[in-house]
C-alpha positions in Angstrom: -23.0 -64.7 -10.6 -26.4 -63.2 -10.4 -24.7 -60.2 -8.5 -21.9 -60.1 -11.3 -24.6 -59.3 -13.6 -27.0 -56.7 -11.5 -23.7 -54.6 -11.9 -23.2 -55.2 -15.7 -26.6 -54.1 -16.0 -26.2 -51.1 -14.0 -23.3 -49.9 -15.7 -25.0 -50.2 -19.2 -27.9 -47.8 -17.8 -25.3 -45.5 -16.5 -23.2 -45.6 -20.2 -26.9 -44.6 -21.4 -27.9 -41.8 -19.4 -25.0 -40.1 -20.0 -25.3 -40.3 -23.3 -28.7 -39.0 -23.1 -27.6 -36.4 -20.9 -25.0 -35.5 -23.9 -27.6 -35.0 -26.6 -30.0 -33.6 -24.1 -27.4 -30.6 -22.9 -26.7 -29.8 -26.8 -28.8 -26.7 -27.9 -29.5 -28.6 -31.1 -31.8 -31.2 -29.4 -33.3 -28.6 -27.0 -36.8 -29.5 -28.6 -36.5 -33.1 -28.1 -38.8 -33.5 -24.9 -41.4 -32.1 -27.0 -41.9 -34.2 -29.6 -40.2 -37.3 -28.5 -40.3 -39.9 -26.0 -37.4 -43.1 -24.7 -38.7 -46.5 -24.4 -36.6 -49.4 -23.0 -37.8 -52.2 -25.9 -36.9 -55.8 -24.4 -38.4 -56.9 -27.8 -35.9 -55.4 -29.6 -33.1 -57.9 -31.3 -30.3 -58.4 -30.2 -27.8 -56.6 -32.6 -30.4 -53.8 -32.4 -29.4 -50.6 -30.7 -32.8 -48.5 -31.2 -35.5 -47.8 -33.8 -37.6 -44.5 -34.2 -41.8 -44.7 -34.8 -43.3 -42.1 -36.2 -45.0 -41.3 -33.3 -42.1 -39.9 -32.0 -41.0 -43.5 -29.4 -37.3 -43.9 -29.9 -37.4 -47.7 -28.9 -34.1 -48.7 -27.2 -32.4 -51.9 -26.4 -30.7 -51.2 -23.1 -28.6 -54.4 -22.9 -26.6 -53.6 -25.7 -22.8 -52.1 -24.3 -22.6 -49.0 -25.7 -20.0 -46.1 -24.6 -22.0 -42.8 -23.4 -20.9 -41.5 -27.0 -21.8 -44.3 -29.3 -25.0 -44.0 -27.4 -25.2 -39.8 -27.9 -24.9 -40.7 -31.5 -27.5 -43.3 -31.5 -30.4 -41.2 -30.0 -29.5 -38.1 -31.9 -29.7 -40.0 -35.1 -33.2 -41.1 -34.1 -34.6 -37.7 -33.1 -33.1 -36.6 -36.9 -35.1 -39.0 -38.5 -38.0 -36.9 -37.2 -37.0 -33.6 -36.8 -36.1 -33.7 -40.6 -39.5 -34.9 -41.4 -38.4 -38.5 -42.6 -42.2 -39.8 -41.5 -43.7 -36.5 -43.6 -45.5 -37.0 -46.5 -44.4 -33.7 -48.0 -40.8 -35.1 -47.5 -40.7 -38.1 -49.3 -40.7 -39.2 -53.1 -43.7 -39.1 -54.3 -46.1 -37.0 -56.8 -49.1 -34.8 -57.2 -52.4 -36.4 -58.2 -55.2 -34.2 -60.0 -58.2 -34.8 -58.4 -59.8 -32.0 -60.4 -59.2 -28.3 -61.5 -59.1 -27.0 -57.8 -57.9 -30.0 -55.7 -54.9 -32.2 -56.2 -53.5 -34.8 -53.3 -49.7 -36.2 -52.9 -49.2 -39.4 -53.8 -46.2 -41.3 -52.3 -44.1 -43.9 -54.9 -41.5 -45.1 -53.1 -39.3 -48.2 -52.0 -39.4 -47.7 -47.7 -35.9 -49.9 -47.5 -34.3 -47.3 -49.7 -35.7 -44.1 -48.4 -35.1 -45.5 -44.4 -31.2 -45.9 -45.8 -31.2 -42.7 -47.6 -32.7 -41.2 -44.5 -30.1 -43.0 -42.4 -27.3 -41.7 -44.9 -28.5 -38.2 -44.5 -28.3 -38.3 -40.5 -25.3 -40.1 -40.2 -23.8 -37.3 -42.6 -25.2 -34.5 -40.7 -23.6 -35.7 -37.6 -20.3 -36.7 -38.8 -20.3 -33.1 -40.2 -21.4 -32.0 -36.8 -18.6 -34.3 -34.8 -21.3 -34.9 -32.7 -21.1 -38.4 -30.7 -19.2 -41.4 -31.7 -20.0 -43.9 -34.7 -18.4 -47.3 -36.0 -19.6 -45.6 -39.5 -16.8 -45.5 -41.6 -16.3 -41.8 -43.4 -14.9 -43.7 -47.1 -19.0 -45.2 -46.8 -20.4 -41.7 -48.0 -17.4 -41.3 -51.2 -20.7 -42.3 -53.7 -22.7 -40.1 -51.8 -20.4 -36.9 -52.5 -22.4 -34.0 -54.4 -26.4 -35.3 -52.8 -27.7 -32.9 -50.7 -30.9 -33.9 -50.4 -32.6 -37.1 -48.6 -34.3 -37.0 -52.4 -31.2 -37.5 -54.5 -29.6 -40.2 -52.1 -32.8 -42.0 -52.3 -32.4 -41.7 -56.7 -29.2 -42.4 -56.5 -29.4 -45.7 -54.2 -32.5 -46.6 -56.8 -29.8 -47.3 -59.8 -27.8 -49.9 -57.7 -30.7 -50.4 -54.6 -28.7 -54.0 -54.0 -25.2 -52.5 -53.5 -25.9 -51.0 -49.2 -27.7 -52.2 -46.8 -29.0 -50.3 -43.4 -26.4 -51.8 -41.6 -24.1 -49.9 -43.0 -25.6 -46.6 -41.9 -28.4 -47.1 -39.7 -29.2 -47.8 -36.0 -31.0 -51.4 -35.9 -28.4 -53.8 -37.4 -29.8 -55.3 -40.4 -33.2 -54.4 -40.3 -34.9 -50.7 -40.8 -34.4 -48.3 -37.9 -37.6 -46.0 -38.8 -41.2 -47.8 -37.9 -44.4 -46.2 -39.5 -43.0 -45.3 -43.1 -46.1 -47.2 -44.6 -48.2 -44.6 -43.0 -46.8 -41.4 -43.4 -47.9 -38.0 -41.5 -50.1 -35.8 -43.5 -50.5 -32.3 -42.1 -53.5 -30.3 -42.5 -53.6 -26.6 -44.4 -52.1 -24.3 -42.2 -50.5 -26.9 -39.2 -46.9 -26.6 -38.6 -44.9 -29.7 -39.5 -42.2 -30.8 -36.3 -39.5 -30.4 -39.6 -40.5 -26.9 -40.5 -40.2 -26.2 -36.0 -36.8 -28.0 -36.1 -36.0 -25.5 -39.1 -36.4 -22.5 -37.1 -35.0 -24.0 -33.9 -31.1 -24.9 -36.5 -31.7 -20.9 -37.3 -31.6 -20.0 -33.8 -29.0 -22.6 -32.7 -26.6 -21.0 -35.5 -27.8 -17.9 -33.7 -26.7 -19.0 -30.8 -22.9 -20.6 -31.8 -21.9 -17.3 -33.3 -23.0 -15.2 -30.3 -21.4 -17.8 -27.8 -18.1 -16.2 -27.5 -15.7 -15.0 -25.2 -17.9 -11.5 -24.5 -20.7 -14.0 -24.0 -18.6 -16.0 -21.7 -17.9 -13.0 -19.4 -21.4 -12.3 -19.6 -22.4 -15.4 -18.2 -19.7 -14.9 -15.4 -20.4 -11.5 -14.7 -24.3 -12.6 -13.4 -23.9 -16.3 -12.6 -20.6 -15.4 -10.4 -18.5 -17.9 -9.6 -20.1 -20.5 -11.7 -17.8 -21.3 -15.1 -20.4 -23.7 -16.7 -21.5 -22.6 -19.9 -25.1 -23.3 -21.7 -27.6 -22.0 -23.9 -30.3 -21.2 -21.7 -27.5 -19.3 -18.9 -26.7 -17.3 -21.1 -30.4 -16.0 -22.2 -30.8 -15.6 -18.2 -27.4 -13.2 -18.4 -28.6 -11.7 -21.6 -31.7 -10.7 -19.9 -30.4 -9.2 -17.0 -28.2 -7.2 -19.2 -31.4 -6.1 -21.1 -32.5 -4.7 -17.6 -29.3 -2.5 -16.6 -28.7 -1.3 -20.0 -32.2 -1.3 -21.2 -35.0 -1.0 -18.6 -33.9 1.5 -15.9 -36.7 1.0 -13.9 -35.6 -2.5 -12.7 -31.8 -2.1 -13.9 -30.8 -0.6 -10.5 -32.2 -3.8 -8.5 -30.8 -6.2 -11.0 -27.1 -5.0 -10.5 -27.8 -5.9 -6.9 -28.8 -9.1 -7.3 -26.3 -12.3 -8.2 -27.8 -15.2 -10.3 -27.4 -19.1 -9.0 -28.3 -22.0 -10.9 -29.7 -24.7 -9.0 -27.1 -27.0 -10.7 -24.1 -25.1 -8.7 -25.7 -25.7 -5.4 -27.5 -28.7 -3.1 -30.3 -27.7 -3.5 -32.8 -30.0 -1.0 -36.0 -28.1 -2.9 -36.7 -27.9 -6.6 -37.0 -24.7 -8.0 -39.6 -24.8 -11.0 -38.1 -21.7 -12.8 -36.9 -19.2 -10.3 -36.9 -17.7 -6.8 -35.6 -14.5 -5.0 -33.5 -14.8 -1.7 -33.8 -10.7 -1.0 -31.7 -11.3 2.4 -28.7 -12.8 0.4 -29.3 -11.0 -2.6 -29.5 -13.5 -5.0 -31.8 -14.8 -7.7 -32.2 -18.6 -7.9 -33.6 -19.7 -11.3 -33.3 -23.3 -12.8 -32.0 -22.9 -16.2 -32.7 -26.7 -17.0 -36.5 -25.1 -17.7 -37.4 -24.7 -21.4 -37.2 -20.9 -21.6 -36.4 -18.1 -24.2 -34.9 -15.0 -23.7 -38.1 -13.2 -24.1 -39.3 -15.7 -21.3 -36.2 -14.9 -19.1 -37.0 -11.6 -19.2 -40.5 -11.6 -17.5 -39.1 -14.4 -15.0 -36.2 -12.0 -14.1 -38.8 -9.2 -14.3 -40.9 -10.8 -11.8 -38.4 -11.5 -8.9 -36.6 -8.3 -9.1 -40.3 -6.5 -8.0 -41.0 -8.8 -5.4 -37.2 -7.7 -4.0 -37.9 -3.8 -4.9 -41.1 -3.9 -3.2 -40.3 -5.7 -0.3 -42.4 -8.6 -0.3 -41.0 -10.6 1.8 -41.1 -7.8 4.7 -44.3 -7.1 3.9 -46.3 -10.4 4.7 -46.9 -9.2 8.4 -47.3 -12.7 9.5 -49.7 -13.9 6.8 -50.0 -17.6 5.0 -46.3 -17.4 3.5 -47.7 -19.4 0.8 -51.0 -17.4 -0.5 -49.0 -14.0 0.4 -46.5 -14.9 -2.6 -49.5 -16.2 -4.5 -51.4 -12.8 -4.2 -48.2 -11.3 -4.8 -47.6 -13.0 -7.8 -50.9 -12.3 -9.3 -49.9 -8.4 -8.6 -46.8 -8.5 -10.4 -47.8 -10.5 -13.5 -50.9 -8.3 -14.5 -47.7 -5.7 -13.8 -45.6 -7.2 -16.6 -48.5 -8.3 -18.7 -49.6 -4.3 -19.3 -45.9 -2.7 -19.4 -45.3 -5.7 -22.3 -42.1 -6.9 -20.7 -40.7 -10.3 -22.4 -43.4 -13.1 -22.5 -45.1 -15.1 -20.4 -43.9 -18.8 -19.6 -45.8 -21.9 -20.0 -45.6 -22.8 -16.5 -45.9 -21.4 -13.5 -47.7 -18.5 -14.0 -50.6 -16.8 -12.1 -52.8 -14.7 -13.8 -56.3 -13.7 -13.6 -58.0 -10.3 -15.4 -60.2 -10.4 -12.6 -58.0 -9.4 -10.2 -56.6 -6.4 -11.9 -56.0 -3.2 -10.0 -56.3 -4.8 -6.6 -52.9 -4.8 -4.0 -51.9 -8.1 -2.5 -53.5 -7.3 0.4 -56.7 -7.4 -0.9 -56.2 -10.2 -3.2 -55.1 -12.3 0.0 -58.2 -11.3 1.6 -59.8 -12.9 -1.0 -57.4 -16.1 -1.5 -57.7 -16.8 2.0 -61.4 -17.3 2.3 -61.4 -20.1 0.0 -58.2 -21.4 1.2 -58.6 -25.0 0.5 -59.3 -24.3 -3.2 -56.6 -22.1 -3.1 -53.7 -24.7 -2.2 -53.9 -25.7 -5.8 -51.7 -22.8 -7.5 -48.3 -23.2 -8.8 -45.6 -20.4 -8.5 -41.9 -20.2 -10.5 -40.6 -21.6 -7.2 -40.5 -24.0 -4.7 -43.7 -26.3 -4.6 -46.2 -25.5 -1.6 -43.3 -22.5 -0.7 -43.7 -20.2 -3.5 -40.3 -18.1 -4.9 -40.1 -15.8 -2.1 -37.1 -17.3 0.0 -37.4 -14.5 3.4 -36.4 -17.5 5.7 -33.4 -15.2 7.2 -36.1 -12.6 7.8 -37.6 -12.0 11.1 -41.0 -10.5 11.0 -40.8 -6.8 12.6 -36.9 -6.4 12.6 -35.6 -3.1 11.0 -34.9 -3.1 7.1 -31.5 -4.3 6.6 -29.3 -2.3 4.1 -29.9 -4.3 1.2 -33.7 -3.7 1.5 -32.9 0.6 1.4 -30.9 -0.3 -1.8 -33.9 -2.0 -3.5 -36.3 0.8 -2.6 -33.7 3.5 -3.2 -33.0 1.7 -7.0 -37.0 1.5 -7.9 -37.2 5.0 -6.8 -34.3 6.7 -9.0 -34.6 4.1 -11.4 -38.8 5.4 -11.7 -37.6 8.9 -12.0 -35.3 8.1 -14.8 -37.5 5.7 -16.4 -40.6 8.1 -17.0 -38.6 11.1 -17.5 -36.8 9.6 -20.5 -40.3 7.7 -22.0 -38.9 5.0 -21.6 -42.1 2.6 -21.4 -45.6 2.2 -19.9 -45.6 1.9 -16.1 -48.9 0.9 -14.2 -50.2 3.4 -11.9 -50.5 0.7 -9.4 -46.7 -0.2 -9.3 -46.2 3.8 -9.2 -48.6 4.1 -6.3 -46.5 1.3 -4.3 -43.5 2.2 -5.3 -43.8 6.0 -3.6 -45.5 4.1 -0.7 -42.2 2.4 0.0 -40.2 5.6 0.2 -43.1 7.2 3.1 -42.1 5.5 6.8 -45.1 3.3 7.5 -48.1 5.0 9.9 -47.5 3.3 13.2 -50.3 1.1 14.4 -50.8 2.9 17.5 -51.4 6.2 14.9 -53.3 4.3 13.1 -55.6 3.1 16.3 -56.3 6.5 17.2 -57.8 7.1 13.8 -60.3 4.2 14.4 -61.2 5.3 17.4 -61.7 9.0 15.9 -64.3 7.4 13.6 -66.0 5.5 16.7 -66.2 8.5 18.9 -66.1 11.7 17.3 -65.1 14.8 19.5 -67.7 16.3 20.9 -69.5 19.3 19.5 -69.1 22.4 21.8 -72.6 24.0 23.0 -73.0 27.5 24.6 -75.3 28.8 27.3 -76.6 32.2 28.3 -77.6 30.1 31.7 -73.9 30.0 32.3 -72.4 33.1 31.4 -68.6 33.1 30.3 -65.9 34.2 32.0 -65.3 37.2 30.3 -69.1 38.6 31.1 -67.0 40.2 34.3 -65.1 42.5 31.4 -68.5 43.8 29.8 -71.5 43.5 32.1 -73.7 45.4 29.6 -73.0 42.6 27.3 -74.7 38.9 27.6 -71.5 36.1 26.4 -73.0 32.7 26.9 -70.4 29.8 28.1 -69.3 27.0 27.2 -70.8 24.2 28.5 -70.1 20.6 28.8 -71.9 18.2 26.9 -73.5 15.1 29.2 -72.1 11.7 28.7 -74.1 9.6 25.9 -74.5 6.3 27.5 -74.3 4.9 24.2 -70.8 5.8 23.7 -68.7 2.9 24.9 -67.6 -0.3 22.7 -66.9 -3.7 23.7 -63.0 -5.1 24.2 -62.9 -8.7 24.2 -59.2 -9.9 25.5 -57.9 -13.7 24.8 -56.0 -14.6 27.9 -54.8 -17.8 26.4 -51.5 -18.9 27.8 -49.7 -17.7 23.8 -50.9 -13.9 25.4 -48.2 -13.1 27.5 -48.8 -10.1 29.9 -46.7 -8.0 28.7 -48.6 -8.4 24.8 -52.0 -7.9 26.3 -51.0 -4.7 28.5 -49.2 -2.9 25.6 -52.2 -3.4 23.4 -54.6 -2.4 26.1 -52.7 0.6 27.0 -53.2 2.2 24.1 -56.9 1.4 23.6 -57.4 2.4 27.3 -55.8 5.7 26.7 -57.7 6.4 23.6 -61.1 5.5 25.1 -60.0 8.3 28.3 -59.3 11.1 25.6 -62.3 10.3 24.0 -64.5 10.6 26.7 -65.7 7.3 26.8 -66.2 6.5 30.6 -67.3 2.9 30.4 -66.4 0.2 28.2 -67.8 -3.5 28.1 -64.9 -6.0 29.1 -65.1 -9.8 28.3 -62.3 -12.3 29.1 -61.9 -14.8 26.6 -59.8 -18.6 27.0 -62.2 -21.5 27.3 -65.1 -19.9 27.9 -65.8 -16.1 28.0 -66.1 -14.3 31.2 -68.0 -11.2 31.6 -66.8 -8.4 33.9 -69.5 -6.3 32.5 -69.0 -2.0 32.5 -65.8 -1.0 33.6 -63.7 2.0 33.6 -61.5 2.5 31.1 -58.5 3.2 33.9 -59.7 -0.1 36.0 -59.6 -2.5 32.7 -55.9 -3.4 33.0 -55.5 -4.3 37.1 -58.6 -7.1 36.0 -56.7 -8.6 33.4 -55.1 -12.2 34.3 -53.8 -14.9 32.3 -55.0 -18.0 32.9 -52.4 -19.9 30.3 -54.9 -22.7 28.4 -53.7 -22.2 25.2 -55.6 -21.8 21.8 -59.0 -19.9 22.3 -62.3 -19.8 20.7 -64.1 -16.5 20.5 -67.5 -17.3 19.3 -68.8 -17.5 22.5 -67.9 -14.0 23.4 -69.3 -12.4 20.5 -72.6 -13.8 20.8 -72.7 -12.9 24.3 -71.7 -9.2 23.4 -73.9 -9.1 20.8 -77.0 -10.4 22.5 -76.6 -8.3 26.0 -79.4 -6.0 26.3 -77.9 -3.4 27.7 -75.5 -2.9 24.8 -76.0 -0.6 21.8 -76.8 -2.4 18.6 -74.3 0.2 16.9 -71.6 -0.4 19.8 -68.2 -1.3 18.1 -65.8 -4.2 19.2 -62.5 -4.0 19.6 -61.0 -8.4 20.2 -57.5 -8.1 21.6 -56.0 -11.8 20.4 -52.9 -13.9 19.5 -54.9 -15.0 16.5 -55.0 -19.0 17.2 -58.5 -18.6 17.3 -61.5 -20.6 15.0 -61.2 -20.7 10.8 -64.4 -19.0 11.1 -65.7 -16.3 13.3 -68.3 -13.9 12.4 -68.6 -10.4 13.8 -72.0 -8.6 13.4 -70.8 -5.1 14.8 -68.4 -3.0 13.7 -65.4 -4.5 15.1 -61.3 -4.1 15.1 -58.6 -6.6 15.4 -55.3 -6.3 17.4 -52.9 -9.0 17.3 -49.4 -9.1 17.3 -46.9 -8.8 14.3 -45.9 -12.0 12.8 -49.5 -13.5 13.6 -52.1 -14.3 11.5 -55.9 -14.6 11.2 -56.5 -17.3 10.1 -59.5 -15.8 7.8 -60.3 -12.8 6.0 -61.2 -10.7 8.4 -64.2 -8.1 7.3 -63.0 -5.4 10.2 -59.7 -3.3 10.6 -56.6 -5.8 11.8 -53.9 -3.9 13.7 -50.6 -5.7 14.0 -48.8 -4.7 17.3 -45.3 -5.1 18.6 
C-alpha cells in the first residue's frame, strides 16, 4: 500500500511541474521569478489549492489532484493577484486624508472578503479572456459582472448584495480568502516603482511581442536556430539580434552569417551554459535562451562571442590557463562593447573592470595569473570553471582551418565597410588586433634573433693606420688605415639553463638549442655558461657555443625545479652581474621562480608557465 501511494504522490508533483512549466514558458509570466516565490504549504486545508501573501509566497497544497492545466490556471491566478497590485495601497478603495495644506495620506475603507473576491473575479476574467489554463469556473458566473472593468467597480458592485458570492465561486482556496496580507497593504515611497506599474510595461511588450510573432518571425527563428522548430519569446530576440548584426552592424555581420545558433534545450548538453558560448571549430554559437534577457541584452551577448571567433581566441591561448585566457579575453571584449555602445550589458555573467582598459589579453593574463587563486572566483556567459570558449577540437599549433580565414577575412571587409560608411565608434584597440590578424605571425625563431640583437649588439668596426688596408698597394703616397678586429669582451656571454626532465624529449631540447647556439656563433659570443637542470642543477661551467649540444643528455625524472640553478648562476663569481639567461624548459617547473637578470624563456607551444613571467617567453614547435 505504502508503495501505491509513493506513486500517487509522485504523479501529483509531476501534474504540478508541468503546469508550472506551462505558465513559466508563457511570455506573460516571464517576470514571475522576480517577484515571486512556490512554497509546498502542508498547512494548507484540504479543499485548498493555493493562497498568495503579499510578500510574493504562492502557498500550494501539493496533495490536491490537479491536471497540469487546472494547475497553470491556479498559479497564474495567484501571480495576478500581485502583478495587478491587489496588495497596493494605491489600488484599493480607499480615500485621501488632509493632513494639512501640503501633505495628505490614503486612507483604505474597505471590506477585505469583498475586494479578495472582486480581485479574484478580475483574474479569473482576465484569464478566461486569455484561454489561458483550465478552470471548473463557470463563464454564466460573470453575467452580473458584464460592463465592470475595474477591480473598483466589481468591488461597488458586490457591496449592494456582498451576501449573494462567495470566493468559492471564483477564487483559489475553497471557501476561504486566497490573498494573505490585505490588512497590511504595500505602501510605496515617492518615486519607487510598484511591481503593478512593472507588470504594466512588461503586458505592453508582451502585446509587442504576439503581433510581431508571425510567420516572417517564425522563419527568422529557423533561419539562425537551424533545425530547431521550437518557438519562444526570448529565441526570437536571439534571431532578432543576429539579424541586427548582418543587416545592421557590418562590422560583425560577416561572422554572424557564419555562425549557426543552438539552444541548449535542442541538445544533451552534460555542462550548463549560463548565457552563451562559441564552438569556432563547428561554427556555432550556443546560448541558453531559458536566461532572462532582452533584445538589447542579446545583442551584446551575441556581440561578445562573435569577437572571440573573429579574433581567434581560441588559437590564440598558446597553451595558457584555458580558464583565465577566456577571462582576460572577456574583460577585452566587454570594455570593447561598453565604448562602441552595442546593446546592454546583462546582469550576470559579465566581466568588467575600468582598470583594465586599453590593455590586450595578454597582458591582462599576465596579471590574472599572478593572483591566480583570487582569480578562480570569476563567472563568464559560459560553462562554470570552462568559460564560453569551446576550442576542445583545436589542437594547439595546427594550421588555421578554413573557417578561422573566414572569420578574419569577415572582420577585415566587414572593418573597411563599417568605417567607411560611419557607421559607428570602433576602439582603436579592436582596430589594432584586427589588422594584426591579417599580418602572418613573426616566427619565434625571428623573434629570438631579435633578443639576442638586444643582448649582443654587432660590433662597432675600428680602423688602424698600424694595419694598413688592402688597397694602400693602389696609392702608396696615400696612408688608408684597416679594419681591424675588435678583441672578444669576456663579458659577452649569457647563461642557458636546460631542464632535462624526462617531459624534454631530445629532439625538443636540440631544436631549441640549435637556434640559440647559432645565434650566440653569429654574434660572436665564444663562450656561454651551461647548467643542466632535473633534480638538481649541474654545472658544466664555459662552453663553446658549437660543443653545448653533444653535452646535453636526458636523464628522464620528470617535473623539475629551477630555483636551484638560478641562484647558482646568479651567485658565480665569475659571471657578469649584467649577463642575461636564457632557461630552456617544458614549463612543469615551481608556481614561483624569481629571476634577477635579464632572462628569456623557451618552451614549447601548448605549455604554460605556470606564473607571470617578468622576461620574454618564446613558444617553440
Amino acid at each position: 500500500m505504502a508503495k501505491k501511494k509513493e506513486e500517487k504522490i509522485s504523479k501529483k508533483r509531476q501534474q504540478f511541474d508541468d503546469g508550472e512549466s506551462i505558465v513559466n514558458n508563457n511570455p506573460l509570466f516571464r517576470l514571475a521569478f522576480m517577484y515571486t516565490n512556490i512554497i509546498f504549504d502542508k498547512n494548507l486545508g484540504k479543499n485548498i489549492t493555493a493562497k498568495v501573501d503579499s510578500s510574493g509566497n504562492i502557498h500550494v497544497n501539493i496533495d490536491c489532484d490537479k491536471t497540469s492545466k487546472e494547475w497553470a490556471y491556479i498559479i497564474a491566478h495567484c501571480y495576478l493577484h500581485i502583478f495587478f497590485g491587489h496588495f497596493e495601497a494605491e489600488h484599493m478603495p480607499g480615500y485621501w486624508q488632509r493632513i494639512n495644506d501640503d501633505e495628505k495620506v490614503w486612507v483604505n475603507s474597505f471590506d477585505a472578503r469583498l475586494w479578495n473576491i472582486a480581485c479574484d473575479i478580475y483574474v479569473s476574467r482576465f484569464l478566461l479572456d486569455f484561454k489561458f489554463g483550465v478552470s471548473d469556473i463557470a463563464e454564466s458566473n460573470f453575467a452580473k459582472f458584464r460592463g465592470t472593468p475595474s477591480e473598483i467597480e466589481i468591488y461597488e458592485k458586490l457591496l449592494e448584495d456582498k451576501d449573494k458570492v462567495g470566493y468559492e465561486d471564483f477564487g483559489t482556496a475553497g471557501t476561504s480568502s486566497d490573498m494573505i496580507g490585505l490588512d497590511k497593504p504595500i505602501r510605496y515611497r515617492a518615486g519607487e516603482k510598484s511591481v503593478s506599474s512593472q507588470f504594466a510595461s512588461h503586458l505592453t511588450w508582451v502585446v509587442k511581442y504576439i503581433v510581431r510573432n508571425t510567420v516572417k518571425s517564425e522563419e527568422k527563428i529557423e533561419r539562425h536556430f537551424r533545425g530547431s522548430k521550437a518557438r519562444g519569446y526570448s529565441r526570437l530576440d536571439i534571431a532578432e539580434a543576429a539579424e541586427w548584426f548582418i543587416n545592421q552592424y557590418p562590422l560583425l555581420g560577416g561572422i554572424a552569417t557564419g555562425f549557426d545558433i543552438i539552444d541548449t534545450s535542442d541538445q544533451n548538453n552534460t555542462e550548463h551554459i549560463l548565457v552563451a558560448a562559441v564552438d569556432v571549430v563547428n561554427a556555432k554559437i550556443i546560448v541558453n535562451s531559458s536566461v532572462n534577457l532582452n533584445f538589447e541584452e542579446w545583442k551584446f551577448v551575441l556581440a561578445h562571442e562573435y569577437l572571440h571567433a573573429g579574433l581567434q581566441h581560441h588559437a590564440r591561448r598558446q597553451g595558457r590557463d584555458h580558464w583565465l585566457w577566456n577571462i582576460a579575453c572577456d574583460f577585452v571584449i566587454n570594455n570593447w562593447l561598453i565604448d562602441m555602445n552595442i546593446g546592454k550589458m546583462p546582469r550576470i555573467g559579465l566581466l568588467y573592470d575600468d582598470s583594465l582598459k586599453n590593455m590586450s589579453a595578454e597582458e591582462i593574463y599576465d596579471i590574472l595569473i599572478s593572483k591566480l587563486k583570487t582569480n578562480k572566483k570569476y563567472d563568464t556567459f559560459g560553462i562554470g570553471g570552462k568559460g564560453d570558449i569551446i576550442d576542445d577540437g583545436w589542437q594547439e599549433g595546427e594550421e588555421s582551418v578554413s573557417l578561422d580565414d573566414f572569420c578574419r577575412s569577415a572582420l577585415q571587409s566587414g572593418l573597411e565597410y563599417h568605417v567607411s560608411s560611419g557607421r559607428g565608434y570602433v576602439p582603436a584597440g579592436l582596430i589594432e588586433e584586427i589588422k594584426a590578424l591579417l599580418m602572418p605571425p613573426i616566427p619565434w625563431d625571428v623573434e629570438l634573433a631579435k633578443l639576442f640583437d638586444t643582448w649582443f649588439p654587432p660590433h662597432e668596426k675600428h680602423r688602424s693606420y698600424a694595419h694598413p688596408s688592402r688597397r694602400q698597394s693602389s696609392s702608396p703616397d696615400i696612408p688608408r688605415p684597416g679594419y681591424v678586429k675588435q678583441e672578444t669582451d669576456k663579458s659577452r656571454t649569457y647563461a642557458v639553463i636546460i631542464d632535462t626532465s624526462g617531459s624534454m624529449s631530445a629532439e625538443l631540447i636540440g631544436k631549441a638549442l640549435g637556434a640559440a647556439v647559432s645565434y650566440s656563433v653569429e654574434r660572436e659570443v665564444e663562450y656561454v655558461r651551461v647548467v643542466f637542470c632535473d633534480a638538481a642543477p649541474y654545472d658544466i661551467g664555459y662552453v663553446s657555443p658549437e660543443d653545448i649540444a653533444g653535452r646535453v643528455e636526458v636523464t628522464g625524472r620528470g617535473g623539475t625545479i629551477l630555483k636551484p640553478a638560478v641562484e647558482l648562476i646568479e651567485k658565480a663569481d665569475d659571471f657578469p652581474a649584467d649577463g642575461p639567461i636564457l632557461i630552456i624548459t617544458d614549463a612543469e617547473i615551481e608556481d614561483d621562480l624569481k629571476v634577477k637578470h635579464e632572462h628569456a624563456f623557451l618552451i614549447p607551444t601548448g605549455r604554460s608557465l605556470p606564473f607571470r613571467a617578468k622576461g620574454k617567453v618564446f613558444y617553440f614547435s
